[in-house]
N, C-alpha and C positions, 0 to 999 in steps of 0.2 A: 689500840687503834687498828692494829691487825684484822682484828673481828670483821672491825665495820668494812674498810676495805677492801676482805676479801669477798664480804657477802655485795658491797657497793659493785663488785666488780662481776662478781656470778650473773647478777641482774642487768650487767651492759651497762652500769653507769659509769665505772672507770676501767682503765687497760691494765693489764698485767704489769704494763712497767707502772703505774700509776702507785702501786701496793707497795709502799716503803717502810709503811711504820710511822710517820710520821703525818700529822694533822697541817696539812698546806690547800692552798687555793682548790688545785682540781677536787681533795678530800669534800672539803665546804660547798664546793661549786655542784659535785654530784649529790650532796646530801639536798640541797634547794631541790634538786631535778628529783627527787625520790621523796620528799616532802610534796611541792607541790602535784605529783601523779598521785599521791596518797592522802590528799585534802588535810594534809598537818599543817601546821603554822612552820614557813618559811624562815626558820631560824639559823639553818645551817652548822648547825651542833646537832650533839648528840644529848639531845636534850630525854624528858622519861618518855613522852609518844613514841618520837624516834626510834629509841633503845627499846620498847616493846615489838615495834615495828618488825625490828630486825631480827630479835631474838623469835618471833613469829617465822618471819620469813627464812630463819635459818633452820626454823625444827619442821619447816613443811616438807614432807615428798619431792617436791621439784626445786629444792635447794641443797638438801642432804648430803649432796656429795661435795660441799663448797670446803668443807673441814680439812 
């Protein structure tokens, strides 16, 4: 969960304090918000689009440094 949180957060969806480790409301609530800016089905998991998503958006250039 770390993953996602830390990359949810590089991109302005949740705050530093936000990054617990643990899958709760704001988690789900910024995954909708980064779902629907990325025309995926609003699931709010980490569903496989998602999880491609991210794993995209974490091996680009202008997220590199989210690790």
């Amino acid at each position: 969960m770390k993953f996602v949180q830390l990359i949810l957060e590089g991109l302005g969806y949740l705050s530093d304090q936000d990054v617990d480790c643990e899958f709760g409301g704001k988690t789900k609530e910024a995954l909708i918000e980064l779902q629907t800016d990325s025309n995926l089905t609003r699931s709010g998991t980490v569903d496989p689009d998602t999880l491609a998503l991210l794993e995209n958006l974490y091996d680009s250039p202008n997220t590199s440094d989210l690790a």
